[in-house]
Backbone as JSON Lines, residues from 0, in Angstrom:
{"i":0,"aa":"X","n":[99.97,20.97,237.35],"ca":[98.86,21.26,236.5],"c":[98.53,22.75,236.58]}
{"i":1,"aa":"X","n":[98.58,23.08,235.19],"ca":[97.82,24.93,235.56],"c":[96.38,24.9,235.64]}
{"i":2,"aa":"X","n":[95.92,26.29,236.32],"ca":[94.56,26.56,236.96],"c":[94.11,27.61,235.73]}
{"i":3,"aa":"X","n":[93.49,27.41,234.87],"ca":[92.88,28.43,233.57],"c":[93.98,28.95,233.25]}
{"i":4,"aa":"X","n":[95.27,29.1,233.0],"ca":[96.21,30.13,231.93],"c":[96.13,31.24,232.43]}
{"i":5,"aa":"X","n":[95.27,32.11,233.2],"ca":[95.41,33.12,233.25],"c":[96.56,34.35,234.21]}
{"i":6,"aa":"X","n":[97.8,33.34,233.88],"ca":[99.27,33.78,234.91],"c":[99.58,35.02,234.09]}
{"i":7,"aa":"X","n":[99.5,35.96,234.55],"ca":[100.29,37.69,233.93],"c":[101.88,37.67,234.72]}
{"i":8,"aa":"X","n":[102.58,37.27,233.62],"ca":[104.24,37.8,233.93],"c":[104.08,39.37,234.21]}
{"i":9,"aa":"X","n":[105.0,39.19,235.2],"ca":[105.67,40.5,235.96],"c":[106.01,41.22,235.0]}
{"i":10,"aa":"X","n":[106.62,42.64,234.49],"ca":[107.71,43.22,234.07],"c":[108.41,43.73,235.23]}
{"i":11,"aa":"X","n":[110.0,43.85,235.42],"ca":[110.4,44.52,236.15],"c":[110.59,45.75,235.43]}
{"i":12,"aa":"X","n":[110.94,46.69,236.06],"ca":[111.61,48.25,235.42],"c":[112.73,48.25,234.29]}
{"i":13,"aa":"X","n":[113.59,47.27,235.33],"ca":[114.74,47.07,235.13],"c":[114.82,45.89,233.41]}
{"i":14,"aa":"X","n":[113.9,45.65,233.36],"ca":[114.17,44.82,232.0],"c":[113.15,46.2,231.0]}
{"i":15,"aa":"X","n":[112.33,47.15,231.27],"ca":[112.17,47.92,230.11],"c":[113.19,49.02,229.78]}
{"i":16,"aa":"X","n":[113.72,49.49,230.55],"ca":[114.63,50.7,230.48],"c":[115.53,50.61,230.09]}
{"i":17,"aa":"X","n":[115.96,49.76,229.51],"ca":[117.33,49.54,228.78],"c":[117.06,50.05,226.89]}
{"i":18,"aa":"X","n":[115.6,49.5,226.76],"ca":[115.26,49.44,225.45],"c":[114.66,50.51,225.22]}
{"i":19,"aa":"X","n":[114.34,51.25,226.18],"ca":[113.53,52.74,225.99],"c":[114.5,53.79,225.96]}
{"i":20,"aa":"X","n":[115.46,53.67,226.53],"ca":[116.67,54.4,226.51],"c":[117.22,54.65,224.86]}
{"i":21,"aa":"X","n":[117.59,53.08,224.81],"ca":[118.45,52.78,223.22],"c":[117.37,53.52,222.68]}
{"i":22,"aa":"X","n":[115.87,53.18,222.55],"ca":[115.21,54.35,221.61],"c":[114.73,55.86,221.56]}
{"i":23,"aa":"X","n":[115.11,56.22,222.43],"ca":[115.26,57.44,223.37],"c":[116.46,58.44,222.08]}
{"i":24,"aa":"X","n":[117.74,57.26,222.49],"ca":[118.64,58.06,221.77],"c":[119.38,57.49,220.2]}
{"i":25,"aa":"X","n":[118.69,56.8,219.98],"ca":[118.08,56.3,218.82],"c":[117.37,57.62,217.62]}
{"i":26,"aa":"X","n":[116.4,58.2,218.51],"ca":[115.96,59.04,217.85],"c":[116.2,60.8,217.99]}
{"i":27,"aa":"X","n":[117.11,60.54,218.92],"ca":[117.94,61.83,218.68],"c":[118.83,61.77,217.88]}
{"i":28,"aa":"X","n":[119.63,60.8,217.77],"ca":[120.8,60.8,217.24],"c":[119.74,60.83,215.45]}
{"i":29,"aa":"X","n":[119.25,60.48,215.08],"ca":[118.57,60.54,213.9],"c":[117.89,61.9,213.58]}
{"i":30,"aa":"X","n":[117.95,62.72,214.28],"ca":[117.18,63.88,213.93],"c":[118.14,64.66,214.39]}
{"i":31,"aa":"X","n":[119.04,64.63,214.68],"ca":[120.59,65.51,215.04],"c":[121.05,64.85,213.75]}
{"i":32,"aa":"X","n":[121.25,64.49,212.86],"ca":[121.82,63.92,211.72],"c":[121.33,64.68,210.82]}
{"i":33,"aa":"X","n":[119.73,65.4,210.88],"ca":[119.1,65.6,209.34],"c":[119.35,66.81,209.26]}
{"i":34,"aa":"X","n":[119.82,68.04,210.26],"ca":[120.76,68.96,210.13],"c":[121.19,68.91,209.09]}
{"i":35,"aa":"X","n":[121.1,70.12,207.71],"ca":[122.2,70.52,207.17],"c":[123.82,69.95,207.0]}
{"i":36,"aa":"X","n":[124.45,70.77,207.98],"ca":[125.8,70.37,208.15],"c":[125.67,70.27,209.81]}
{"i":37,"aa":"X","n":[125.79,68.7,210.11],"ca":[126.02,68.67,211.26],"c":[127.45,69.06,212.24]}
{"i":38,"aa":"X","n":[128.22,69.68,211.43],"ca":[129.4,69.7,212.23],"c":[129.36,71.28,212.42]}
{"i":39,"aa":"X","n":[128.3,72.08,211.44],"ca":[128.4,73.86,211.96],"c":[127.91,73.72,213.37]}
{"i":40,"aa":"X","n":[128.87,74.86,213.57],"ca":[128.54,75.47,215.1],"c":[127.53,76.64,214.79]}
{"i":41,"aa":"X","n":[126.27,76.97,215.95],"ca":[125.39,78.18,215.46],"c":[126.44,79.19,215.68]}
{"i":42,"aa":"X","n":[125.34,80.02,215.47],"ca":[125.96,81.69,216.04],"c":[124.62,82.22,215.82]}
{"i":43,"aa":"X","n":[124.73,83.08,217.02],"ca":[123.44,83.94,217.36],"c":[123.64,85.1,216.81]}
{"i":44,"aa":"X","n":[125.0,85.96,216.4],"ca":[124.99,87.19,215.63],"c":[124.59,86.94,214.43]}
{"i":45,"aa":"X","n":[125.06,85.89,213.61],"ca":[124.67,85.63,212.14],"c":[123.71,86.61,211.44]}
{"i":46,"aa":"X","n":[123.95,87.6,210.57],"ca":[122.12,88.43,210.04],"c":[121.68,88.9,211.07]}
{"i":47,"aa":"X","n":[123.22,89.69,212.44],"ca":[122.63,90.69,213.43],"c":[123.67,91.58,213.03]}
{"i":48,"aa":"X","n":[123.46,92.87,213.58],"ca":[124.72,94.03,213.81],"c":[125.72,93.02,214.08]}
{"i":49,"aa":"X","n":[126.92,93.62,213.81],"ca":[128.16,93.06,214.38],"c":[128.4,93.98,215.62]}
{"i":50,"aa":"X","n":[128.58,92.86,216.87],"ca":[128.95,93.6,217.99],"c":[129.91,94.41,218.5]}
{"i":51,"aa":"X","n":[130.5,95.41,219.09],"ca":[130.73,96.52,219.42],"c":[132.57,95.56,219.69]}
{"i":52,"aa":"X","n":[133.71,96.5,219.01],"ca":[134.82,96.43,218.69],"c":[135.26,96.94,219.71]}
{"i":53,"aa":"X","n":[135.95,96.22,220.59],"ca":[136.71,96.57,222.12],"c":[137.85,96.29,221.91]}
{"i":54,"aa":"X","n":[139.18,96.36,221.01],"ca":[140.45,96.07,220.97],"c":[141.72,97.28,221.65]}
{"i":55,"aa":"X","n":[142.95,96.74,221.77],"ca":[143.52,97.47,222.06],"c":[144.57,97.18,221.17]}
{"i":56,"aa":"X","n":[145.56,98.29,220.74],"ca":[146.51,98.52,219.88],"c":[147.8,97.6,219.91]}
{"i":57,"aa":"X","n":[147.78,96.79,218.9],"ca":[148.9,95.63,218.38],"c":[150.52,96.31,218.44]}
{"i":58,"aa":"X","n":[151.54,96.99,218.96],"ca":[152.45,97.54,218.35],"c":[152.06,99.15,218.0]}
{"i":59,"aa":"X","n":[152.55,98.96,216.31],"ca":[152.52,100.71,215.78],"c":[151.47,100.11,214.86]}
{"i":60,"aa":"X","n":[150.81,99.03,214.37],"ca":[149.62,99.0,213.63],"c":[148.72,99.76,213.66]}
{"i":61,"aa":"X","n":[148.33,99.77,212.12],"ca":[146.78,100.86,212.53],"c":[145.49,100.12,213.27]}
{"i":62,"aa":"X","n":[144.78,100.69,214.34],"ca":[144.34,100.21,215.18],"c":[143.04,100.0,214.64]}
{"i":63,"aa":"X","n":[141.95,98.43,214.88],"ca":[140.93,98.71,214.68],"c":[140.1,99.16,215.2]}
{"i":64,"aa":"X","n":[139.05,99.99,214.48],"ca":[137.9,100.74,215.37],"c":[136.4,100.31,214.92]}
{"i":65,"aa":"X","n":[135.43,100.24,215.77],"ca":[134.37,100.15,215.16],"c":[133.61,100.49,214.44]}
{"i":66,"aa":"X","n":[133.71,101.74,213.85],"ca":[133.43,102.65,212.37],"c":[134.04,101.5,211.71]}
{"i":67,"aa":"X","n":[134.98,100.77,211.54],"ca":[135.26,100.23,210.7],"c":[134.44,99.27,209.97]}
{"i":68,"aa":"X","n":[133.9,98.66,210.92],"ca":[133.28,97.79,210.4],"c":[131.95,97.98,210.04]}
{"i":69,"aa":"X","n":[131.49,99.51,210.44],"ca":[130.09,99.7,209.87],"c":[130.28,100.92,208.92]}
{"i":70,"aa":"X","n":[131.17,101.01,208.28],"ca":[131.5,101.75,206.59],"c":[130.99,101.16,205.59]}
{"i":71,"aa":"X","n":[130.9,101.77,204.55],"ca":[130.04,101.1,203.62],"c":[131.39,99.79,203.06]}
{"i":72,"aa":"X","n":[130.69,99.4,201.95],"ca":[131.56,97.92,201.73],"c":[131.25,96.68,202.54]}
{"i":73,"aa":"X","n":[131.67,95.44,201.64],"ca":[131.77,94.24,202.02],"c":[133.11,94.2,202.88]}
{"i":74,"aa":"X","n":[133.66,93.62,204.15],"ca":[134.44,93.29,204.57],"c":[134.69,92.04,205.41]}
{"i":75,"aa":"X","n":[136.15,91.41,205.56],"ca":[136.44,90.56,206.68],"c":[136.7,90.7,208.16]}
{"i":76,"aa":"X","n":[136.32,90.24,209.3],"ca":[137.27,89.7,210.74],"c":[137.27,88.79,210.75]}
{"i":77,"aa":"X","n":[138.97,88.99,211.31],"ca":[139.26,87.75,211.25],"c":[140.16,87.74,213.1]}
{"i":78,"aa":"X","n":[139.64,86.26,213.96],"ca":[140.21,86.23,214.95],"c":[140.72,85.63,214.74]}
{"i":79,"aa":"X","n":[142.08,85.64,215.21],"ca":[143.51,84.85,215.16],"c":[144.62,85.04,216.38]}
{"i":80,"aa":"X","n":[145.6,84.03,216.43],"ca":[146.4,84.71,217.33],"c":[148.01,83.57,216.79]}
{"i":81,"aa":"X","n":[149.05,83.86,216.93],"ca":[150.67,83.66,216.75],"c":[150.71,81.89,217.07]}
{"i":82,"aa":"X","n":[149.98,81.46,218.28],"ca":[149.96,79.99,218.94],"c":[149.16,79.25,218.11]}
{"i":83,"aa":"X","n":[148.55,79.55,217.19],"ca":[147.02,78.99,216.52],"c":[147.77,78.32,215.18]}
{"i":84,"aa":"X","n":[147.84,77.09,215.44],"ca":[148.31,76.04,214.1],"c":[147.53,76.38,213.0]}
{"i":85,"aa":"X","n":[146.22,76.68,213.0],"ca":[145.33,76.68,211.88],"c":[145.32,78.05,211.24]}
{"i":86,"aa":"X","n":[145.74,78.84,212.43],"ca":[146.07,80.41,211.72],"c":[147.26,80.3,211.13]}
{"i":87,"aa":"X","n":[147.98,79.83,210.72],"ca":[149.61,79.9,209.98],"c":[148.5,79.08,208.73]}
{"i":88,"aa":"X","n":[147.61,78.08,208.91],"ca":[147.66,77.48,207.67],"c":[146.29,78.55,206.33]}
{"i":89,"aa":"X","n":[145.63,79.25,207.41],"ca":[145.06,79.89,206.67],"c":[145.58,81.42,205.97]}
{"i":90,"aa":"X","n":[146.4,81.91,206.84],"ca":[146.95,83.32,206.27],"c":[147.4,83.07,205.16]}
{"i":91,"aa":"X","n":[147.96,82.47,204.15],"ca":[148.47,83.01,202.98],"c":[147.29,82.87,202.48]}
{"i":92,"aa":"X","n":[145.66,82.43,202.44],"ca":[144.0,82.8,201.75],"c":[143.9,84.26,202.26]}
{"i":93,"aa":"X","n":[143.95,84.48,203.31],"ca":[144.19,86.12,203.62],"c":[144.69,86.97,202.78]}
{"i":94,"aa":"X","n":[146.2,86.69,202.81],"ca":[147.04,87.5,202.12],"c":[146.48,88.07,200.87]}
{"i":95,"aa":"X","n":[145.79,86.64,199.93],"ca":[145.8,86.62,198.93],"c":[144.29,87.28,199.06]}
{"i":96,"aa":"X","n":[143.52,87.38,200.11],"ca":[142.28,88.56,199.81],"c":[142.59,89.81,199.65]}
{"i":97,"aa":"X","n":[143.34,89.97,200.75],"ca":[144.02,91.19,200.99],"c":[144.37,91.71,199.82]}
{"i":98,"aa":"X","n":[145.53,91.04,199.05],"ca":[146.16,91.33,197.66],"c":[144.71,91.67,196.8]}
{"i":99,"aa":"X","n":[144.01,91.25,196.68],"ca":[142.54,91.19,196.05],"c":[141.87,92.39,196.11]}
{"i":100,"aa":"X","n":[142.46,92.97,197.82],"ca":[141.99,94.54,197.56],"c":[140.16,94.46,198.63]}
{"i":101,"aa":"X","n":[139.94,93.3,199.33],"ca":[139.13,92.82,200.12],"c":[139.62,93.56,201.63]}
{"i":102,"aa":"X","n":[139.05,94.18,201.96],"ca":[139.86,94.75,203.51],"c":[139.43,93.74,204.58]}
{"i":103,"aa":"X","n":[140.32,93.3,205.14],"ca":[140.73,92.14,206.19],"c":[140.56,93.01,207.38]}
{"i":104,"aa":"X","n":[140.52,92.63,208.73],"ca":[140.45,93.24,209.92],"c":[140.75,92.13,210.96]}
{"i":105,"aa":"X","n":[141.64,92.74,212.01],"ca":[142.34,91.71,212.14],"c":[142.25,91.64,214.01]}
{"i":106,"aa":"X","n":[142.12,90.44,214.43],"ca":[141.78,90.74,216.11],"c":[142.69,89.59,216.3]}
{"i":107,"aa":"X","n":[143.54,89.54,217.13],"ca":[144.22,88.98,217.76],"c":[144.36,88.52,219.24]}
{"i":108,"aa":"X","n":[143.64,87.15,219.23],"ca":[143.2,86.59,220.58],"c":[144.32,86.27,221.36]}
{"i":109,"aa":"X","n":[143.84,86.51,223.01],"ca":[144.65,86.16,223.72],"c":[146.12,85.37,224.0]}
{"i":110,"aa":"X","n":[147.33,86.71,223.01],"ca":[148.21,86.2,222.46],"c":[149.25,87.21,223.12]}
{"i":111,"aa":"X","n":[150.74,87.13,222.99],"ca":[151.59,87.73,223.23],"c":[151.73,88.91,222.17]}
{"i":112,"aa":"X","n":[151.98,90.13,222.36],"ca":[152.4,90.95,221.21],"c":[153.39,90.98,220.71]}
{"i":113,"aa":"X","n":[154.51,90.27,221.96],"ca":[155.67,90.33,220.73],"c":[155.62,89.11,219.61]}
{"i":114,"aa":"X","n":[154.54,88.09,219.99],"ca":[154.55,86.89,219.07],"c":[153.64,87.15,218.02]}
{"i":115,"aa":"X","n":[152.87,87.51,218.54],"ca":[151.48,88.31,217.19],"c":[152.66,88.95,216.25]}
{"i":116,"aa":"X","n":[153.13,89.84,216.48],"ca":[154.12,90.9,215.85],"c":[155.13,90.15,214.7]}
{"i":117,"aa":"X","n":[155.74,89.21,215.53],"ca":[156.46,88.18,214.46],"c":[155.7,87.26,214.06]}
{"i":118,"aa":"X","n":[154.58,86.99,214.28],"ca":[154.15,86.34,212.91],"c":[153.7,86.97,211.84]}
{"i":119,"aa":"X","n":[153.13,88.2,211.64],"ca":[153.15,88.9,210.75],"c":[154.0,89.73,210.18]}
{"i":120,"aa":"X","n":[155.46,89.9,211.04],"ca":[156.51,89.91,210.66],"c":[156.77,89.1,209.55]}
{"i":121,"aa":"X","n":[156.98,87.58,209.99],"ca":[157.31,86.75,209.01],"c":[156.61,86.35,208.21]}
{"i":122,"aa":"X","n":[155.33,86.25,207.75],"ca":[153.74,85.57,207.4],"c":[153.16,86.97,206.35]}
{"i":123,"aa":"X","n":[153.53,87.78,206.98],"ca":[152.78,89.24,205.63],"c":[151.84,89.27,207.42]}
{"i":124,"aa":"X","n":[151.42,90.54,206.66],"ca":[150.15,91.41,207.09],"c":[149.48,91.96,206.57]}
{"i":125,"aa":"X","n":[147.74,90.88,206.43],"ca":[146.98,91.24,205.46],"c":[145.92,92.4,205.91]}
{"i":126,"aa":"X","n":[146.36,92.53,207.21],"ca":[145.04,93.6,207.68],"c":[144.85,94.7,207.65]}
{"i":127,"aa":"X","n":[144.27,95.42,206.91],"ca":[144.08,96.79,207.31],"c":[144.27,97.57,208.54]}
{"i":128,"aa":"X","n":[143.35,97.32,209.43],"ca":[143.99,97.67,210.62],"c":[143.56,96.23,211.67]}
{"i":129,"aa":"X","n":[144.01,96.4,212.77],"ca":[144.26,95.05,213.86],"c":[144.48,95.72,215.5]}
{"i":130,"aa":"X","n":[143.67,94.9,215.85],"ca":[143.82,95.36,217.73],"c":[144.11,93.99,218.22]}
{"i":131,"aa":"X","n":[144.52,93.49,219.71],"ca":[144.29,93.21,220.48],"c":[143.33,92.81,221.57]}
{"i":132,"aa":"X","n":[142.92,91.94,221.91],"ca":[141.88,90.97,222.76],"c":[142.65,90.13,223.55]}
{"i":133,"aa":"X","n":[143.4,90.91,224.36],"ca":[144.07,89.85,225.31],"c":[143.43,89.33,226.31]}
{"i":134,"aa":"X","n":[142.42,89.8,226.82],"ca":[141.77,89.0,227.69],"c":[140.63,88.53,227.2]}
{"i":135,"aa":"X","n":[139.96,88.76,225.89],"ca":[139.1,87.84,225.33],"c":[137.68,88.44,225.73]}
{"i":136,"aa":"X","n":[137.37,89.28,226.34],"ca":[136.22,90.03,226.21],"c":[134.98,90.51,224.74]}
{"i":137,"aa":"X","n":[135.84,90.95,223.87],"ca":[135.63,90.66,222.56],"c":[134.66,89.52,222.1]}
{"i":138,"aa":"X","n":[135.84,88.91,221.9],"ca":[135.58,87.4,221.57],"c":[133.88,86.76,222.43]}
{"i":139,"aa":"X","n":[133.86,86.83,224.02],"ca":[132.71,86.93,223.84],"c":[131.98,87.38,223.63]}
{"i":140,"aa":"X","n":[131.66,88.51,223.38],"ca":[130.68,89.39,222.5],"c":[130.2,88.58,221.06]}
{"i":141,"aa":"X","n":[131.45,88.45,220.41],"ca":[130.93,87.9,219.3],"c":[130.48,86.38,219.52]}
{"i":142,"aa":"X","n":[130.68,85.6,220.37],"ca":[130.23,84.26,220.53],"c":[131.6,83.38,219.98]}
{"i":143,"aa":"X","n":[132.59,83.89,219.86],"ca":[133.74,83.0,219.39],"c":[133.84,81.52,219.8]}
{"i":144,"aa":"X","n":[134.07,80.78,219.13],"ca":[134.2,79.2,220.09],"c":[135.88,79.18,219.94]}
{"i":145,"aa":"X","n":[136.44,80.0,219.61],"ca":[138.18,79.46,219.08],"c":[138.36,80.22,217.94]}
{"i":146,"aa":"X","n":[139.98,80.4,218.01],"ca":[140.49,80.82,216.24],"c":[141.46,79.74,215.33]}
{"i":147,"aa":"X","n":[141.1,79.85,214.56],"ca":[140.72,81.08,213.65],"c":[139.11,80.98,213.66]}
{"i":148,"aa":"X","n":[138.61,82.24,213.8],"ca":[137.11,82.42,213.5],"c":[137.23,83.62,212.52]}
{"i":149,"aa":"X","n":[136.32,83.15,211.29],"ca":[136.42,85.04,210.1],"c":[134.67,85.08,210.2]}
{"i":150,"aa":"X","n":[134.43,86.42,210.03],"ca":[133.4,86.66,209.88],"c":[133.51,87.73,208.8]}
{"i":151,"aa":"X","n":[132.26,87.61,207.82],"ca":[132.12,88.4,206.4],"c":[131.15,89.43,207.31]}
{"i":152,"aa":"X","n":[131.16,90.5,206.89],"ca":[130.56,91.67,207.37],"c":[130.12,92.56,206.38]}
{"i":153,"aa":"X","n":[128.93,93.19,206.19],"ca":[128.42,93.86,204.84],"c":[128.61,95.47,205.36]}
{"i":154,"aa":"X","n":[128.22,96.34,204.59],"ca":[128.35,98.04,204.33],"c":[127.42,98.47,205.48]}
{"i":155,"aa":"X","n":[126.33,97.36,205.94],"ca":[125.63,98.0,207.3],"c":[125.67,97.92,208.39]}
{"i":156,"aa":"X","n":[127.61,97.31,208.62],"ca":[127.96,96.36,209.7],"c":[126.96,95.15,210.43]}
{"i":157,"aa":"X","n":[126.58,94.41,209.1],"ca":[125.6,93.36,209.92],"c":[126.17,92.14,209.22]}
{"i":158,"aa":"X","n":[127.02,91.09,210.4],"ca":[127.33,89.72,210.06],"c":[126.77,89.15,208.93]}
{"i":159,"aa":"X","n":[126.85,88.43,207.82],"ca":[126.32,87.91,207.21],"c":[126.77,86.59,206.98]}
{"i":160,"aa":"X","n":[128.19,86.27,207.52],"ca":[128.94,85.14,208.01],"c":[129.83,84.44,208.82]}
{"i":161,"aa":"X","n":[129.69,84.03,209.52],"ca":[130.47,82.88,210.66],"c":[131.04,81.9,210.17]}
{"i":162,"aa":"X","n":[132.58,82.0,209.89],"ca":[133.01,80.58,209.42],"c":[133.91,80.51,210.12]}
{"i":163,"aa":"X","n":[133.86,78.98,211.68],"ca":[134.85,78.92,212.49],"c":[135.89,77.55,211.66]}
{"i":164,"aa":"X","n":[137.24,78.08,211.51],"ca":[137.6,77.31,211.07],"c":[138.94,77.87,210.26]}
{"i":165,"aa":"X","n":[139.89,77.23,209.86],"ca":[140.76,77.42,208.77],"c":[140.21,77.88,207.39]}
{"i":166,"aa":"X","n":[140.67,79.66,207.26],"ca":[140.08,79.94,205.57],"c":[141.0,79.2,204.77]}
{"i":167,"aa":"X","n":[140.62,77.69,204.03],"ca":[141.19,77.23,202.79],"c":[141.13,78.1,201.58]}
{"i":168,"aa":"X","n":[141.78,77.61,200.72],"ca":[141.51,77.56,199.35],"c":[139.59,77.19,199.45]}
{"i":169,"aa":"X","n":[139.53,75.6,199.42],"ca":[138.2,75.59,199.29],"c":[137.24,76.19,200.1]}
{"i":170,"aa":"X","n":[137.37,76.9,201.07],"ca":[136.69,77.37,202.15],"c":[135.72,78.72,201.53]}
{"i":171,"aa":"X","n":[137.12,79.01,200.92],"ca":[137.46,80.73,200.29],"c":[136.31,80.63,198.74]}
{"i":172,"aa":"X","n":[136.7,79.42,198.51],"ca":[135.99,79.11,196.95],"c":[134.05,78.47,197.1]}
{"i":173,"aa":"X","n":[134.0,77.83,198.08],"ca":[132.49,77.06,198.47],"c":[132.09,78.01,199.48]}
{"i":174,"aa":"X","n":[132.62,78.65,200.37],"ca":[131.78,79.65,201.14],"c":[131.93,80.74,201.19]}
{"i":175,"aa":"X","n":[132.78,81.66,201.04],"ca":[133.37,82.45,201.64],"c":[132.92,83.69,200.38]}
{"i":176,"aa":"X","n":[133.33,83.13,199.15],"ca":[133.94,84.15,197.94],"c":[131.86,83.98,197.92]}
{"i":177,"aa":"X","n":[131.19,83.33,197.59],"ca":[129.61,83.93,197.21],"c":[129.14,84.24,198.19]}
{"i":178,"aa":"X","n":[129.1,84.3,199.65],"ca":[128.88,85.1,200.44],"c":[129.39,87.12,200.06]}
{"i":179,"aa":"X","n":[130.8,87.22,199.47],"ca":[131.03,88.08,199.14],"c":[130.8,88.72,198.31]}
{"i":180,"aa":"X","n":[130.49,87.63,196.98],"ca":[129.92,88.17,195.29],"c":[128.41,88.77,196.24]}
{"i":181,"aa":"X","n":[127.33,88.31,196.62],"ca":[125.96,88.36,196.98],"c":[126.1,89.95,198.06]}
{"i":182,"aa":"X","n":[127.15,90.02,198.8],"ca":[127.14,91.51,199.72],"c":[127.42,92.54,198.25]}
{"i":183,"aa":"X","n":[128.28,92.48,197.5],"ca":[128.77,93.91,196.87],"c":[127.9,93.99,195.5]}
């Protein structure tokens, strides 16, 4: 027989925390979703100076310097290196900037020179001028996560784009080319 009803069940810990959790990350995962494009990576230079050009000389290429990139004009960097699957698939969008008369700039990550050398041997060479980052110092400066990374750069050497990734066709056509119409 019960004595008035008034029995209060226990909770253990162990039976709420399972469900506070699931909603815990429940609602991250839902507000990590309403992001824009959840798959961009930031960048903290983005709409800063572009940071200070530490390369060393590719071969007999003309070498890049950091005047370069703060001359007047719209321009590209582009990090790449000879081992990089995605850099073979983007250079002929290069080329074809290059051909365009767009000055390319060219950094070449922690790569061999004689392999850098033959791939643009065989592949064209769209860059104006190109250094070396063999130990990748560079690269962090700019916040690189990997190459290919291009960055659009305006006439006051200040980033105006970060696109880590293979320059496509569509890359070139949805991001890349009105980033460039909007600098010149």
């Amino acid at each position: 027989m019960r004595q008035g009803g008034n029995r209060v069940a226990k909770v253990s810990p162990l039976m709420v925390a399972p469900p506070v959790i699931f909603a815990g990350l429940a609602l991250m995962f839902y507000f990590g979703l309403q992001r824009d494009n959840p798959d961009a990576l930031p960048s903290q230079i983005q709409g800063q100076p572009a940071p200070a050009v530490a390369v060393e000389a590719l071969g007999e290429r003309a070498l890049l310097t950091d005047a370069q990139l703060r001359e007047g004009g719209v321009k590209i960097l582009n990090f790449w290196a000879s081992w990089c699957a995605p850099c073979r698939v983007e250079h002929p969008t290069l080329v074809q900037l290059a051909d365009e008369g767009i000055p390319i700039y060219g950094v070449n990550y922690k790569d061999d020179a004689a392999n850098a050398e033959g791939f643009l041997d065989e592949l064209g060479d769209p860059y104006a001028a190109i250094g070396t980052d063999f130990e990748g110092r560079m690269a962090l400066d700019w916040g690189l996560y990997g190459v290919p990374e291009t960055y659009v750069i305006d006439g006051d050497g200040t980033v105006l784009l970060r696109f880590p990734g293979p320059v496509t066709q569509r890359v070139l056509t949805e991001t890349i080319r009105p980033v460039l119409e909007s600098a010149q």
